[in-house]
N, C-alpha and C positions, 0 to 999 in steps of 0.2 A: 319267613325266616325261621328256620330251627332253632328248637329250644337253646342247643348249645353254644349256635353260633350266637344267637340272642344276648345270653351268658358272656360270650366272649368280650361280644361289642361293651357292656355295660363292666365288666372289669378294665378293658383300655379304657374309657371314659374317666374311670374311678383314677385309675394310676396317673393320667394327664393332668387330673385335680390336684390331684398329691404332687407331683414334679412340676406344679407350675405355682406351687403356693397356693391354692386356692382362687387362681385369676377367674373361675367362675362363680364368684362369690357373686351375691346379691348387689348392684351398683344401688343407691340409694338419691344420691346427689353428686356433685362436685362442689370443689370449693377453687376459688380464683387464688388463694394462697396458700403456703405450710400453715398448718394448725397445730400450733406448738400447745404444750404444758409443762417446757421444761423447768420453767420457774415457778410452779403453779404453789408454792409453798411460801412465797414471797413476793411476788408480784402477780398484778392483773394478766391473763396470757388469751390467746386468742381460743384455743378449746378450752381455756374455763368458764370464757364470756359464751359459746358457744353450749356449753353441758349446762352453765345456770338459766338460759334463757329456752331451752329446751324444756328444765320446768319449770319454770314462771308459763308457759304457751299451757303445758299439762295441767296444771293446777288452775288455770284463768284466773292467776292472781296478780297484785299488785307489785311485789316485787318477789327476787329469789336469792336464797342464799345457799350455796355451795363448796363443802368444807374441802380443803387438799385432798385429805385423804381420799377421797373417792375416784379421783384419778392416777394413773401411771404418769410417769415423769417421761415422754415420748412427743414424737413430729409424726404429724401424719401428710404426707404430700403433698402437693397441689395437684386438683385434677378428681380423678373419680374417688369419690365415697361410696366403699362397702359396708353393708351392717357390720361384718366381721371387724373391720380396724375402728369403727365407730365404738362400738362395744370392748373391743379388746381396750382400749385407752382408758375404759374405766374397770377401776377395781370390784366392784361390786353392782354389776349392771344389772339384777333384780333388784336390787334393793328398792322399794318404793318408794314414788314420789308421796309427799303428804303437804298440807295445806295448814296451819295455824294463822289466828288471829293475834298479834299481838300489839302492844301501842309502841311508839316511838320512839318514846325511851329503851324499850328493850332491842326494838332494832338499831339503836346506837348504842347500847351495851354490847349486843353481841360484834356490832363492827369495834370495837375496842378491841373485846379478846379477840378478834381475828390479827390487831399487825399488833397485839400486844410482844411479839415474840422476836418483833422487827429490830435490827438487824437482821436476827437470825431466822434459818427458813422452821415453818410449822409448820404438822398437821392441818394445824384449827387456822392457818389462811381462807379466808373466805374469797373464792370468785361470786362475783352479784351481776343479776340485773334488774330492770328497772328502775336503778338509780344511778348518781353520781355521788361519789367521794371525794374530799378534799380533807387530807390528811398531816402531820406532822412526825414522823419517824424518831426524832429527836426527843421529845417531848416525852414528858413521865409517859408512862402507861399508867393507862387510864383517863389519862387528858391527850391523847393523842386525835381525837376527830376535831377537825374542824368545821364540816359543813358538809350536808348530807340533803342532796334532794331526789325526791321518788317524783322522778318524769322530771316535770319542770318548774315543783313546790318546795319549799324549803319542807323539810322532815320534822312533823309538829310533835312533841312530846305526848301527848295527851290523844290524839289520833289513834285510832285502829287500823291497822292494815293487816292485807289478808297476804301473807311470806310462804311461798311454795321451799322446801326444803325436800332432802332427801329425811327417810324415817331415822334414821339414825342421830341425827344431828337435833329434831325434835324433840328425841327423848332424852340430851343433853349431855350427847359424845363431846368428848374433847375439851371439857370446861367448861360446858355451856348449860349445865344443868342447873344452874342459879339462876339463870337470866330468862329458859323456858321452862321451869318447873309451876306445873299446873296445868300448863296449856293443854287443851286439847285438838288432838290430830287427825285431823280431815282426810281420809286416804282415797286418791286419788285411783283412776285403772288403769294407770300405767307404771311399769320400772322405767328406773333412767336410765337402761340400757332400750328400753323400746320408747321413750318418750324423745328420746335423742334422735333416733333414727326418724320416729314419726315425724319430727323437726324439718330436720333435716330434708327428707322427700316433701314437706308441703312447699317448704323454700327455693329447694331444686339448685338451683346455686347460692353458696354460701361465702360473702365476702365480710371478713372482721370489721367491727366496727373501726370511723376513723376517730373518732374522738375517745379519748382514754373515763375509764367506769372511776378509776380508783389514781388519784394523782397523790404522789408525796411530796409538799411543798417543799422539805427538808431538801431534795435534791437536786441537785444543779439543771439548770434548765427545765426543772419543770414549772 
């Protein structure tokens, strides 16, 4: 093949990328359902459970906390997962995963300021995993947690656990700089834009949990 025709071939190739969205993006996985985060400022959603259990796996840690802001408010389809829409749904997909120790009181401090703002949507929403929440929406803030287990133990104050976070949120974005001020942070070698996709492909399909991380007792039916 001549050089120009060579040329040729690899500009149609380029241009069919561009006029098809990028349908040759990298497939990484699929997922059996939409992976929303359009509420990801107020309630638990399926790609927030999805982006904090991504680094809780990054960090091999005990649990993970995942502030709104680091996602877009968006659905990603059901069906094949590209790096590109993986990544794109987060705001800040370098940003690094990091690892702190902290005890249990402060992991119930920081679940506080997380629905402190409840009603209304935040920021500092935390999506989590490796625990469950059992909440009160109604209730002062500040007294709004009711019961908090990491796996299948009740959350002991006094206890160290090792909370994968994004670095931002370590260094105590969002209000949270009273509750981790001191801590030191573990940095991990992945961003959560490559520790999501690394996820993601080990999982290969990715179906939302069926039991809920974070329940408001305040609302009907839960």
């Amino acid at each position: 093949m001549s050089v120009n025709r060579a040329h040729g071939v690899w500009m149609a190739f380029c241009a069919l990328v561009l006029l098809t969205g990028g349908a040759c993006a990298e497939v990484v996985g699929k997922s059996a359902e939409p992976l929303s985060s359009q509420k990801v400022r107020e309630a638990e959603c399926s790609l927030g459970d999805l982006v904090a259990d991504a680094a809780r796996a990054a960090g091999k840690a005990d649990l993970a906390l995942v502030q709104a802001s680091q996602l877009r408010q968006t659905t990603i389809p059901a069906g094949d997962l590209t790096r590109d829409a993986l990544t794109g749904a987060l705001l800040y997909p370098d940003e690094r995963v990091v690892v702190v120790t902290i005890s249990g009181a402060q992991v119930r401090a920081a679940l506080e300021r997380g629905i402190s703002m409840l009603p209304k949507p935040s920021t500092a929403f935390l999506q989590v995993s490796g625990m469950t929440v059992t909440f009160r929406s109604t209730a002062k803030p500040g007294e709004r947690i009711d019961a908090v287990k990491v796996g299948r133990t009740a959350l002991s104050p006094d206890k160290e656990y090792r909370a994968a976070m994004p670095a931002s949120l370590a260094k105590g974005a969002l209000g949270y700089f009273r509750i981790f001020k001191g801590v030191q942070a573990e940095a991990t070698d992945s961003a959560l834009g490559d520790a999501l996709c690394e996820y993601v492909s080990a999982k290969q399909v990715i179906s939302p949990p069926k039991d809920k991380r974070l329940r408001d007792l305040s609302s009907p039916g839960k």
